[in-house]
N, C-alpha and C positions, 0 to 999 in steps of 0.2 A: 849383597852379592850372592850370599847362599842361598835368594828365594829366587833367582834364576835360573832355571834348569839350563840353559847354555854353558852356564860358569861352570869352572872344578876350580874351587878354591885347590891350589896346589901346597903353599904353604901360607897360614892365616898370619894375619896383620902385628907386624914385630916393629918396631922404631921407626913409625910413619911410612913402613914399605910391605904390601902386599903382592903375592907371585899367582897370578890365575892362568885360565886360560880357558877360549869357549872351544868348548865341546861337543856338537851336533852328534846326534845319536847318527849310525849306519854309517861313518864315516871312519876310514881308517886313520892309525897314529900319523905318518908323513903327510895325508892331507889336513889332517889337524895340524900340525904344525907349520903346513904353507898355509895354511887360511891365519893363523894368528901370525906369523910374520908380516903376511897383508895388514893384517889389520895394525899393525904398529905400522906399516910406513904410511896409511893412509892418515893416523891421527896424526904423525909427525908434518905429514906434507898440510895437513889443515892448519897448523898454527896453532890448534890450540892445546896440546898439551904434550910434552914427550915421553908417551906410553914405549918403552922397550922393549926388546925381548931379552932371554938368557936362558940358560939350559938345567931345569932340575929334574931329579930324577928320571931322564933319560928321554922329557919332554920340552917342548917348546915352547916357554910359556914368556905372558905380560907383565909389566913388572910398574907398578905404580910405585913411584918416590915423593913422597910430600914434603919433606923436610924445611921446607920456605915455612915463619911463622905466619905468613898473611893467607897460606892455603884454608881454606874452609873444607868444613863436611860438604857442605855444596857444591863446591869445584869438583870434589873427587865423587859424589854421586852425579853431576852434570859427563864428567869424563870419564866414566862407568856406560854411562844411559848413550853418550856417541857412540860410544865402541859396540855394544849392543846393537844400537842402529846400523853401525857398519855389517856385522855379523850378518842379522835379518833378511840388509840389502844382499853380501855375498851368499847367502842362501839360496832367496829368491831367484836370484839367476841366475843357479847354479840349476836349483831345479828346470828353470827353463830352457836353458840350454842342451840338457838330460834328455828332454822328453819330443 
């Protein structure tokens, strides 16, 4: 996650749960935190993982919970890499929509 320039690890990885959130540069705090609300209901409404949100430090961030013994490094790098992809896409056309 840290070799993401999108990510801000918010709080690092404590008892199978880590709290990020992506970050695009030129964007202020409450659109940061609507783009990462989006992005939790989008992984939610996918099926495949339930990425949340919750409130630290006065932001709004993602909140990966692993605690299932059959999750893998894989699963949570596969559900890292959509969420990124979502990110990407709401970028993308956000720019476009901008311009």
């Amino acid at each position: 996650m840290r070799r993401e320039p999108l990510i801000e690890v918010v709080s690092p990885a404590q008892m199978a749960m880590v709290n990020f959130r992506y970050s695009p540069e030129g964007m202020d705090e409450t659109a940061r935190d609507a783009l990462n609300a989006r992005f939790s209901r989008r992984m939610i409404e996918s099926g495949y993982a339930g990425v949340f949100t919750t409130e630290l430090q006065g932001k709004k961030v993602l909140r990966i919970c692993a605690p299932h013994p059959e999750a893998t490094e894989h699963d949570m790098r596969e559900t890292v890499r959509r969420l990124t992809a979502i990110c990407r896409e709401e970028i993308r056309m956000n720019d476009t929509t901008n311009r």
